[in-house]
MIBA-667151 format. One record per residue (C-alpha): x, y, z. Coordinates in steps of 0.05 Angstrom, whole numbers, padded with zeros to 5 digits, always signed. Each point is the difference from the previous one (the first is absolute). Layout:
<rs>
XYZ...
</rs>
This chain:
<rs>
-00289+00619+00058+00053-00050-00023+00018-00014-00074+00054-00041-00035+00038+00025-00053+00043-00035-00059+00034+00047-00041+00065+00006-00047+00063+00048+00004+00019+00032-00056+00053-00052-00013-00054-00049-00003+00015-00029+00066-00074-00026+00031-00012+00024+00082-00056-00012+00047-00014+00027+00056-00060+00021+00056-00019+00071+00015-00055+00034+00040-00041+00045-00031-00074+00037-00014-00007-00026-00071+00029-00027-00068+00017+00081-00020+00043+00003+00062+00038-00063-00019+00011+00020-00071+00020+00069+00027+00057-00038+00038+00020-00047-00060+00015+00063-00041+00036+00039+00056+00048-00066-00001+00003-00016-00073-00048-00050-00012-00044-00032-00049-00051-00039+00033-00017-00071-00023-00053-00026+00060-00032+00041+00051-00042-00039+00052-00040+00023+00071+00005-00042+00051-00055-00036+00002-00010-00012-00070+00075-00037+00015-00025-00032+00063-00060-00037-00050+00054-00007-00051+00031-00040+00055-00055-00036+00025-00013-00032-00074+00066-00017-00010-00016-00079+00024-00054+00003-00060+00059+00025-00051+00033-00042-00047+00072-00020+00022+00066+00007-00049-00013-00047-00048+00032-00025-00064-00024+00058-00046+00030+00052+00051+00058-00034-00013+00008-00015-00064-00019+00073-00003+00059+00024+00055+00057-00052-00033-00017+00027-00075+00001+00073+00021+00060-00010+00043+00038-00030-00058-00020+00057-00045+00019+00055+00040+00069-00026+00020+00001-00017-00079+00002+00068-00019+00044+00030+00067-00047+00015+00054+00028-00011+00069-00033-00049+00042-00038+00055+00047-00020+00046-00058-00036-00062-00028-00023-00026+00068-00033+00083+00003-00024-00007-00068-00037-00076+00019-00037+00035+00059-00029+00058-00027-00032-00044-00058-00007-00055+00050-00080+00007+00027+00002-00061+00037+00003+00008+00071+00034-00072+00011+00049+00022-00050+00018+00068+00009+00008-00022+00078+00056-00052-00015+00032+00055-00058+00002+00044+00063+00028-00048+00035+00060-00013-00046+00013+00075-00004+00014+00007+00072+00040-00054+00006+00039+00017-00067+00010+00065+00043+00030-00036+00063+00047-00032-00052-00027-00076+00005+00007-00042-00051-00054+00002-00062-00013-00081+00014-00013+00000+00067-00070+00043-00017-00034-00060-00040+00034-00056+00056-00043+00035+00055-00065-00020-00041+00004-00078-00016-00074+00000-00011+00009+00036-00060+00067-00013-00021+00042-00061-00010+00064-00026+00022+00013-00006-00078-00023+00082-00012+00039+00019+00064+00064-00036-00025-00002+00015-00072-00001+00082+00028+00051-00014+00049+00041-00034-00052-00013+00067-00048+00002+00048+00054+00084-00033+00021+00014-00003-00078-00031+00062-00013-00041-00020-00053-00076+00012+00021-00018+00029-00061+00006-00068-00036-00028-00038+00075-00065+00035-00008-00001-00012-00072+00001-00079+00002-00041+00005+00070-00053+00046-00041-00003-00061-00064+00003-00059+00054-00059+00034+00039-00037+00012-00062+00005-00067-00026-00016-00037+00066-00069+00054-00004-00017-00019-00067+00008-00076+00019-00038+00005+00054-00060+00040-00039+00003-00044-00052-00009-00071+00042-00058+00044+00040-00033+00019-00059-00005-00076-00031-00028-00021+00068-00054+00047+00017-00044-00025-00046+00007-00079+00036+00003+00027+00070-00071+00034-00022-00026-00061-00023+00019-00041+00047-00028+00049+00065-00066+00018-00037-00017-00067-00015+00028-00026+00068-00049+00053+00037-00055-00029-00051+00006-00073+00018+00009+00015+00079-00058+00042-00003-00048-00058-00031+00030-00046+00042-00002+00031+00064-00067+00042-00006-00037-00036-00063+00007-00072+00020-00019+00003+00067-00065+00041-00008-00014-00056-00059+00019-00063+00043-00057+00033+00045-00050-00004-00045+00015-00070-00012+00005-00024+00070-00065+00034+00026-00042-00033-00065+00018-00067+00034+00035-00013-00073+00057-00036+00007+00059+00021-00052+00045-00050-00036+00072-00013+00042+00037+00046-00058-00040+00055+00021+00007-00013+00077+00063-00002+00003+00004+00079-00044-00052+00022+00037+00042-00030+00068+00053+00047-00016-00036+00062-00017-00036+00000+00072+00070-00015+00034+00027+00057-00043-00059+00038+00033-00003-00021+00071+00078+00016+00007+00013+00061-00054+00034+00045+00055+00049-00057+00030+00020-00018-00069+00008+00076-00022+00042+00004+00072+00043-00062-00012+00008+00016-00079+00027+00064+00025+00038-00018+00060+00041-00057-00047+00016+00049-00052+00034+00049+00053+00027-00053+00039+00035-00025-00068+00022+00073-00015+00034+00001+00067+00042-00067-00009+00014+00021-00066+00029+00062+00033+00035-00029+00056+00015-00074-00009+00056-00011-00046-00023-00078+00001-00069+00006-00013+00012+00056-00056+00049-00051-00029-00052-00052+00003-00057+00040-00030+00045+00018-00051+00017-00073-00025-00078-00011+00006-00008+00058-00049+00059-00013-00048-00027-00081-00009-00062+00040-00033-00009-00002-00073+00006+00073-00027+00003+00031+00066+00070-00038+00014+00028+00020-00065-00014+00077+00005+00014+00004+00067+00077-00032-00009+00003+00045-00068-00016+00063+00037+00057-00024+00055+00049-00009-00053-00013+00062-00046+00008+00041+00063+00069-00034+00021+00022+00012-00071-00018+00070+00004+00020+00014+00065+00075-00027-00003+00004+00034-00064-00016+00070+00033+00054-00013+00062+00049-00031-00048-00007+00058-00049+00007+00053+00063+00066-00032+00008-00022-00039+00072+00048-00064+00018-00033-00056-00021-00010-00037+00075-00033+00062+00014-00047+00003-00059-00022-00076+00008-00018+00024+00074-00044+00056-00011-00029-00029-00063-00020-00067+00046-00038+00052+00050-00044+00026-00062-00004-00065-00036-00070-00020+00034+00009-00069-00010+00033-00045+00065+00027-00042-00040+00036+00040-00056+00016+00040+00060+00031-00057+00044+00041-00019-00069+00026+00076-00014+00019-00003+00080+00040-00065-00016+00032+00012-00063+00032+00068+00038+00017-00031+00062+00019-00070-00012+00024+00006-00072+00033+00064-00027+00016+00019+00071+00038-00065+00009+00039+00005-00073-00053-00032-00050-00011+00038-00065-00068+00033-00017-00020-00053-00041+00030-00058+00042-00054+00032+00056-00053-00005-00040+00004-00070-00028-00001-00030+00073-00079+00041+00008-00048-00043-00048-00051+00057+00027+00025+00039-00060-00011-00025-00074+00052-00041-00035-00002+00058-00053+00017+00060+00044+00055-00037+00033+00035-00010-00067-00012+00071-00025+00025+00026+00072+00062-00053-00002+00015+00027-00074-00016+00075+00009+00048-00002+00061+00060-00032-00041-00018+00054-00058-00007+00066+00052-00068+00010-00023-00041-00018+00064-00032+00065+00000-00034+00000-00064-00011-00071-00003-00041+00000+00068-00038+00061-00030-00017-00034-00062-00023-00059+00040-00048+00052+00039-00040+00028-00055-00009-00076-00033-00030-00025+00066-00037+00067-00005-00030-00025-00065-00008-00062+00026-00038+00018+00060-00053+00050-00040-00007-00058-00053-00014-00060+00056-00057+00061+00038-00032+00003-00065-00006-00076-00013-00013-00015+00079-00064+00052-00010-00017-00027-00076+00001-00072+00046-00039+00027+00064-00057+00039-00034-00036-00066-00026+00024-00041+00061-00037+00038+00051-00060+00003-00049-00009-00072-00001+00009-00006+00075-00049+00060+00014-00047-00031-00052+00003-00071+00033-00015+00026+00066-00061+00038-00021-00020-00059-00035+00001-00057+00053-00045+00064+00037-00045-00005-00053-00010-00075-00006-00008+00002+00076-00053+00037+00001-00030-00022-00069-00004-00070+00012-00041-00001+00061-00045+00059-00034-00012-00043-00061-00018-00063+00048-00044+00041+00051-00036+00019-00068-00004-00064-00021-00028-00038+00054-00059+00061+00004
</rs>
């Protein structure tokens, strides 16, 4: 039989290979004879289901790479060489998507390609701004510090992220129980109710017609309204997606909302600030930072205005701050502070001070947008189940009455 083998020289250097064989003893057998300290041993077949599950297995995500940036910056920290600590990262590495793409960099490390070019092949899990920032580090030769302020910037964006999830579970749980409560009495209650009412000859009041009205056409056409509810939310996905113009559009919908609007063009902001502080900081030309920040910006307006201020103002001899002032998508505040920073040299600092305020900011507005939601959608849900009540109390009450 077959079996796969991952195993370390005494340098520490990680190999794999294949080998045929009768069993595990004769594959240990052949380790030793060579010098080797076995890490993984694996038959076939057991690799051939290993394989097969491998759509069901998590992809890299951000704590592999907060994990790989943090580790990175550690061992180059204290003088490891960049394939002793891409050996040491696989044999703790247990994650097949990971340890795959640490393979990966090793063998192209040994062809003599450049350390970038490894996280450029996989946009889906790294940016344009994480690819740049280790190009930038790999040319100046300061990776250590690269994976450093990658490892703080990933951490932070992680810990937003958990935190604005976190104050909206309990809302989103509200909202869907209560959501499947009302749908359920209005789509299988009311009917069966309405029924009862129509074959008594009794004839409700035109408040309760009209509720009852709706819960039957609820129930005659559950399926086509399940189909269409479903059919509109991918076919809005896909425009969102793929039409510049209609993502535009939904966007200015979406920022004209109350809170929604406001956190929405705070999030876009804190992660310009952050961003452009990063590629500034890495020592990336400014045109060039503006560009790759406006891919990651997630906002098509901020990202139209970061396009314009590159091309059609510091590209064409306008200052920094004389860029800014002609894009009233940005506030009159971080205009000045950019306009004065730049004058001062202290860009850098001053756009990563303005990142962890609209950090605050952002965690403060979640928590009052939730402290505002939370009663909101108790009131409506309450409403609801009231006028359901009242239409089928009313004509109870009468129906008693006239017996």
């Amino acid at each position: 039989m077959k079996f796969h083998y991952v195993a370390s020289q005494l340098g520490g250097k990680i190999i794999e290979g294949e080998m045929e064989a009768k069993g595990v003893g004769e594959v240990l057998s052949f380790l030793a004879s060579k010098g080797l300290k076995p890490i993984s041993l694996k038959r076939e077949k057991e690799l051939e289901a290993r394989k097969g599950l491998r759509l069901f297995e998590a992809q890299i995500n951000v704590t592999d790479k907060i994990f790989l940036t943090k580790y990175l910056a550690l061992m180059l920290k204290i003088g490891t060489d960049l394939f002793r600590a891409i050996d040491i990262l696989i044999a703790d590495f247990d994650k097949p998507a990971v340890r795959s793409f640490l393979f990966e960099i090793r063998e192209n490390l040994e062809k003599g390609q450049q350390f970038y070019l490894n996280f450029e092949r996989h946009p889906r899990y790294f940016s344009s701004v994480f690819v740049n920032l280790v190009k930038a580090g790999e040319a100046s030769g300061n990776l250590e510090k690269t994976f450093e302020r990658l490892s703080i910037d990933l951490q932070k964006e992680q810990d937003l992220r958990y935190e604005i999830r976190s104050a909206l579970i309990y809302p989103i749980l509200l909202l869907a129980v209560s959501s499947a409560v009302v749908f359920s009495l209005v789509t299988f209650a009311l009917p069966r109710i309405s029924k009862v009412f129509t074959e008594s000859g009794f004839t409700p009041p035109l408040f309760s017609k009209i509720v009852f009205s709706v819960g039957l056409f609820l129930n005659d056409y559950f399926l086509s309204i399940v189909i269409f509810l479903i059919l509109s939310v991918l076919g809005i996905l896909f425009l969102f997606k793929n039409v510049p113009d209609a993502k535009r559009i939904f966007q200015r919908i979406i920022r004209k909302l109350p809170v929604v609007g406001r956190l929405l063009k705070e999030v876009a902001i804190q992660r310009f600030a952050s961003t452009l502080s990063s590629l500034l900081s890495s020592s990336i030309p400014i045109l060039d930072s503006l560009d790759i920040t406006a891919q990651v910006a997630g906002d098509e307006e901020l990202k139209q205005a970061l396009h314009r201020i590159s091309r059609e103002g510091i590209a064409k001899g306008l200052t920094i701050g004389e860029a800014f002032r002609r894009e009233p998508v940005f506030p009159k505040t971080i205009i000045n502070l950019v306009a004065i920073s730049e004058k001062s040299g202290n860009l850098v600092s001053i756009l990563s001070t303005l990142a962890d305020f609209y950090e605050s900011e952002i965690k403060a507005l979640v928590k009052t947008a939730v402290t505002f939601v939370e009663p909101v959608l108790l009131v409506i849900i309450g409403a609801i189940v009231g006028i359901i009540a009242l239409a089928v109390i009313v004509p109870v009450y009468q129906l008693v009455g006239s017996v």
